[in-house]
Each structure stands twice: as structure tokens, then as C-alpha cells.
C-alpha positions as MATLAB code, in Angstrom:
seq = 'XXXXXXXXXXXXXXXXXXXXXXXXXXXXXXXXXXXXXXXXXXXXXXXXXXXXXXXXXXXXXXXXXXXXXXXXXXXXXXXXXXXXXXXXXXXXXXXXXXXXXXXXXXXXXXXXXXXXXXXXXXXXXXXXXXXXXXXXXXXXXXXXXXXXXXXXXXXXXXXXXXXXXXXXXXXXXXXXXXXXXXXXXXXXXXXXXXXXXXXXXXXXXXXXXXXXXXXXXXXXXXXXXXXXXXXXXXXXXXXXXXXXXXX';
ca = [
      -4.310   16.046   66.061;
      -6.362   13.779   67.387;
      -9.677   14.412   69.237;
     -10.602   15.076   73.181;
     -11.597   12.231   75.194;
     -15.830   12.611   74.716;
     -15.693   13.134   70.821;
     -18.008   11.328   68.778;
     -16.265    7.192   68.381;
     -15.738    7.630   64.550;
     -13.613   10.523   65.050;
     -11.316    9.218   67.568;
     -11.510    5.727   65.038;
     -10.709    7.502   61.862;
      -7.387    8.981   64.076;
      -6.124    5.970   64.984;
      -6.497    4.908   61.426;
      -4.303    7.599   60.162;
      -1.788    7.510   62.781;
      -1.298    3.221   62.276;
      -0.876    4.742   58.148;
       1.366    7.126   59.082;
       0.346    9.704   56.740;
      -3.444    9.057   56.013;
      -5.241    6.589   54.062;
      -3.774    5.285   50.718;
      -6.038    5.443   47.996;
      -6.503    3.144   45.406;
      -4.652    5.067   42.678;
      -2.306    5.866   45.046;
      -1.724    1.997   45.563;
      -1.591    1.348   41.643;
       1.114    3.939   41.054;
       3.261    2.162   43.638;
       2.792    4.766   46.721;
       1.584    4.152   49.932;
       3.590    0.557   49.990;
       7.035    1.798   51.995;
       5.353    2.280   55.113;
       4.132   -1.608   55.036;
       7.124   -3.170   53.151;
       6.864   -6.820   52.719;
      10.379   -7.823   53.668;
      11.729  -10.651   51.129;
       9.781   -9.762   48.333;
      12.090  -10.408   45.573;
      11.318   -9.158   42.425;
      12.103   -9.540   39.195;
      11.813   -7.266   36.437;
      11.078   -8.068   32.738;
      11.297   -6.000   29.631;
      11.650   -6.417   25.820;
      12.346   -4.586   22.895;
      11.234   -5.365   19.444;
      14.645   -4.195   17.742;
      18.460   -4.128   18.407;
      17.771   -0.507   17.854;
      15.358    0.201   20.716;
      16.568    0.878   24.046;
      14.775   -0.223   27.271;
      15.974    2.689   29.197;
      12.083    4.021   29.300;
      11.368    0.244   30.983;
      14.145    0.432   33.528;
      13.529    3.768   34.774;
       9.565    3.590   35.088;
       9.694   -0.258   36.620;
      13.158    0.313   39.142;
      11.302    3.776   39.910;
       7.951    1.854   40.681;
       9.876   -1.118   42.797;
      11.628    1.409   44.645;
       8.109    3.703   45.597;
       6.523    0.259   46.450;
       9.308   -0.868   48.408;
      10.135   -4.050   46.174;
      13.404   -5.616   46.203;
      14.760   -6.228   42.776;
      16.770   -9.220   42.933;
      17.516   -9.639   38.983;
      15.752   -8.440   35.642;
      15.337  -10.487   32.430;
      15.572   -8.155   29.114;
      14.709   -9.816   25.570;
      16.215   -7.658   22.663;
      14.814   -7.839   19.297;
      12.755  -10.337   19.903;
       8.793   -9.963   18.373;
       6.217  -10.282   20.937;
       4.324  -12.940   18.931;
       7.441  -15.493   19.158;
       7.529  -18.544   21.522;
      11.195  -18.563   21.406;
      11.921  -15.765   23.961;
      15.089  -17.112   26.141;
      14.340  -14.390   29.117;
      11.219  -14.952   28.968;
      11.565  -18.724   29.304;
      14.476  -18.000   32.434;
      11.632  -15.759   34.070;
       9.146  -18.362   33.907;
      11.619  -20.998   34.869;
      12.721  -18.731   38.171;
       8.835  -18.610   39.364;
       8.498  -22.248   39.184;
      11.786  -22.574   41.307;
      10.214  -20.253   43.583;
      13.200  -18.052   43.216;
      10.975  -14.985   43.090;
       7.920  -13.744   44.992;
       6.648  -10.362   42.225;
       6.935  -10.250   38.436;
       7.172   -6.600   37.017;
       6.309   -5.831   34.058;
       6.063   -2.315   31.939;
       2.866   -2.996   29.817;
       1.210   -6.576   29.034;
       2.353   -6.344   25.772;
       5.950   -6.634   26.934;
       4.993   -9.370   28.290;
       2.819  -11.622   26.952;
       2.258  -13.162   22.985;
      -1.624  -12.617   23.162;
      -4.073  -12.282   25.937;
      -4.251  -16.545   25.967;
      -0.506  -16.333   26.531;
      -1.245  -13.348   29.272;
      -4.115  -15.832   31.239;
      -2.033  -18.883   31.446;
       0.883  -16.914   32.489;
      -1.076  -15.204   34.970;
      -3.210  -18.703   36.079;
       0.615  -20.320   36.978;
       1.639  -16.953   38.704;
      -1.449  -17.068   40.667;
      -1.172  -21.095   41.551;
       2.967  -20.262   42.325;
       1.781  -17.089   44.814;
       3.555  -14.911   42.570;
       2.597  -11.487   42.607;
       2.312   -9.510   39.081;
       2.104   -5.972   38.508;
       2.063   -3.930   35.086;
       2.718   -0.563   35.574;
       1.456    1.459   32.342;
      -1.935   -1.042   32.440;
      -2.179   -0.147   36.515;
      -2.671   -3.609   36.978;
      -1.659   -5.378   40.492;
      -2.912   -9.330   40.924;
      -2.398   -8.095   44.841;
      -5.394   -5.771   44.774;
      -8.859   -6.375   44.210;
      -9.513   -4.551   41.349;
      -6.234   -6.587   39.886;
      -8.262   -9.584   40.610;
     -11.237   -8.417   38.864;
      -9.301   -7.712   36.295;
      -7.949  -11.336   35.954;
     -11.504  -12.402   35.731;
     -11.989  -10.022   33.209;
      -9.411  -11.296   30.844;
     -10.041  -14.587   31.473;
     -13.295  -13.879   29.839;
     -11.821  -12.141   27.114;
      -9.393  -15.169   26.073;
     -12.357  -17.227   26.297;
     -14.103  -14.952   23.964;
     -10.839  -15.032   21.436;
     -10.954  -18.276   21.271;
     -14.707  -18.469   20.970;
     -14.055  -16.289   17.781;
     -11.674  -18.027   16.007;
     -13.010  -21.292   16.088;
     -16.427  -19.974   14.800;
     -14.032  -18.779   11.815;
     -12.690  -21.801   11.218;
     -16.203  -23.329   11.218;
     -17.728  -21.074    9.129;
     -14.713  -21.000    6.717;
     -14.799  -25.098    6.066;
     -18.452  -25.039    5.406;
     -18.186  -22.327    2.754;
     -15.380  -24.681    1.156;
     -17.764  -27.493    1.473;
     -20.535  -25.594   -0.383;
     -18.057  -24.833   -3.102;
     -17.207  -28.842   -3.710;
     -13.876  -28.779   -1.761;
     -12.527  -31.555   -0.330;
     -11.276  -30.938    3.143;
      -8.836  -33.054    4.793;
      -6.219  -35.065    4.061;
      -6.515  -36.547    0.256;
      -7.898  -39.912   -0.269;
      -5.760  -42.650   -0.874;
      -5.677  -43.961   -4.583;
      -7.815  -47.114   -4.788;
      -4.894  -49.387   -6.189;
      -2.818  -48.482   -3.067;
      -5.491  -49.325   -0.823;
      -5.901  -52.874   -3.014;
      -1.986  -53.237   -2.754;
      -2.185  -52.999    1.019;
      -5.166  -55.523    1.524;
      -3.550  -58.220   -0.869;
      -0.625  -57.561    1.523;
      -2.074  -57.952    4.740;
      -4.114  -61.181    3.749;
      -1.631  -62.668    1.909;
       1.425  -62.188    4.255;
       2.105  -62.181    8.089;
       4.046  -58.922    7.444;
       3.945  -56.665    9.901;
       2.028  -52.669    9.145;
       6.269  -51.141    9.188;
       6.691  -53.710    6.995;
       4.119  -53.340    4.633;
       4.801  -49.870    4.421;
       8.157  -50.050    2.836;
       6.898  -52.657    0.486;
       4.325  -49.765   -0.806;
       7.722  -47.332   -0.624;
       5.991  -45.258    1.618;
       3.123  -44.489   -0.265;
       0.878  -44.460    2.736;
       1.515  -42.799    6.143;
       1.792  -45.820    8.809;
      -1.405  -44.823   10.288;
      -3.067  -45.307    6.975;
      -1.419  -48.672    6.128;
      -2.387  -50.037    9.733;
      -5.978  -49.334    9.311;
      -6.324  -50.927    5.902;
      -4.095  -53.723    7.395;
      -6.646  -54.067   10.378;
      -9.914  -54.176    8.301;
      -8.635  -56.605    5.572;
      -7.373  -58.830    8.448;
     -10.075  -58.395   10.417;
     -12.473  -59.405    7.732;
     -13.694  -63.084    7.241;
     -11.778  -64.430    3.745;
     -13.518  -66.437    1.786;
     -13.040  -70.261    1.586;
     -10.930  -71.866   -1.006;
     -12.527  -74.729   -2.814;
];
């Protein structure tokens, strides 16, 4: 009930803000677990569902129930799902995954809705540049189990967030890989691709001074000894270079 006319202004403003809600403020886990949402439907939301299961054994009945029962509390229409079945989450090759992706960029759905990011995405570099084109497209994400919602702004911060992880990762790994080639240096390891044997390189020079051959050409006469990019750089610096004068 709301105040008498002469109440104190925040009182009779706090009213008004429940009655426009319809039954009080939503709060913010409220809003992650998919309540408060009906009363402010967003008419032609489509959304599409995606799940996957590891193994033909495994049934996505858990996935189904937890994202239809979400999109129903949030008042999301589900216009198709896309289910990969024994499919590992590390693989590139995932056809529903690939149809999903191909739907958003035909603006064919407005949400993605997703059980956990690992059903989703390969790794969390997979997971930003997913979420980067959903967030260029206007696509809406949500994963349930992570209470995650690019529509909120704690979904947003946590966007930033794993930006800044994936940056990190890859920060990481290429420190690795550093630190890995100059311990193979230090223990007289070559690294790279091996060095071409000297009478090749010969064979190739007499070739390309000798002969208006072209570097395809040149290449078979060596039977392929030599990748093309090889032979075409020897072919360049022997042609390149001044040949002494015959007397």
C-alpha cells in the first residue's frame, strides 16, 4: 500500500517503483537465475540453445531441462537448439557448433544459451572471440551454471575479465616456447628447419647462372630436393650477383 499524500518523497518514489515492477525490485541474483525477466519480456528475442556431450553415451537431458527451464523463467523464445554428441570440447570440427555460429552471423538469432562455458567453448581464447563476434552481432549470451549474462553489467565485467585472462594464456605460452628454444640452444641444438647440403645449394647456383630456367623449373631438375622457396632464394642471390668476366 502505498503512502498518504504528505509522506516523506522517497516513500511515495520507492512505491511507484514497485508498483511499475509489479512485484518489487529484482535483484541481481534474481536476474542471473532468469527471474524477474517475464514481467519485461523482450518480444522477438529468439533464442537458441546449445549443448554438447562428450560421448554417445551421455545424455543432454540435464542441459535441456536447466536451459528450456531458464528461457522459459526469463521469458526467451526458443526458436531452435543445436546439440553436438560425442564430440570433445577441444575439437574445431563441431558441425552445431559451426550452424550456431553461422545463424548469428545471419542474424537469425538475437540470445545464445548456453549450460556452462565449457559446453561451449574449446578454451577461454575460443570463449573471447566467440563472445567479441556475439557482442559486435548484438547477440545476447547467457551461461546458466557460470551465472553469466553479456546483458548485465556484471556480465560485462566479466567479459573484461576474461579478456584479460586469454591475454594472460597466451602471455604464458609464448614465454614457454621462448624459454624452451633457448634451453635447446644452450644444449647445441639446431632449431629450425635443417640446412641445405652445400652441393645442393652449388647445384642450384650453377643452375640459375648458367640457364634462363625458371625457380619451378629448377626445382624438378634438383628432383625436389629443395622446397621452392628455398630454390628461389638461391636462384635470386646467384642471379643477382655480378659474374665474373670471361677472358
Amino acid at each position: 500500500m502505498c503512502p498518504e499524500k504528505g509522506a516523506p518523497e522517497r516513500q511515495r518514489r520507492a512505491c511507484g517503483l514497485k508498483d511499475l515492477g509489479g512485484s518489487g525490485p529484482v535483484s541481481a541474483k534474481e536476474r542471473l537465475a532468469g527471474r524477474g525477466h517475464a514481467a519485461t519480456k523482450r518480444h522477438g528475442t529468439r533464442t537458441a540453445l546449445y549443448l554438447r556431450v562428450s560421448t554417445a553415451d551421455q545424455k543432454p537431458d540435464l542441459q535441456y531441462d536447466g536451459l528450456r527451464g531458464y528461457a522459459e523463467r526469463a521469458g526467451l523464445d526458443v526458436v531452435r537448439d543445436y546439440c553436438d554428441v560425442a564430440v570433445s570440447g577441444r575439437r574445431e570440427g563441431r558441425p552445431q557448433l559451426n550452424a550456431l555460429m553461422t545463424a548469428a552471423r545471419n542474424h537469425e538469432i538475437d540470445c545464445v544459451l548456453v549450460w556452462k562455458f565449457d559446453r561451449f567453448a574449446r578454451s577461454t581464447r575460443h570463449l573471447l572471440t566467440a563472445l567479441e563476434e556475439f557482442n559486435h552481432l548484438g547477440i545476447r549470451f547467457v551461461s546458466v551454471q557460470d551465472q553469466v549474462d553479456t546483458d548485465s553489467p556484471m556480465g560485462r565485467a566479466m567479459f573484461t575479465i576474461i579478456g584479460a585472462m586469454a591475454e594472460l594464456e597466451s602471455s604464458l605460452i609464448s614465454e614457454r616456447v621462448i624459454a624452451g628454444m633457448r634451453a635447446a640452444e644452450a644444449r647445441g641444438k639446431h632449431l629450425g628447419r635443417p640446412a641445405i647440403p652445400e652441393r645442393i645449394v652449388t647445384e642450384i647456383e650453377a643452375l640459375a647462372t648458367s640457364t634462363t630456367l625458371s625457380i619451378r623449373q629448377i626445382q624438378s631438375k634438383i628432383a625436389g630436393r629443395a622446397s621452392r622457396g628455398i630454390v628461389g632464394e638461391i636462384t635470386k642471390r646467384a642471379r643477382s650477383t655480378p659474374q665474373p668476366a670471361c677472358e
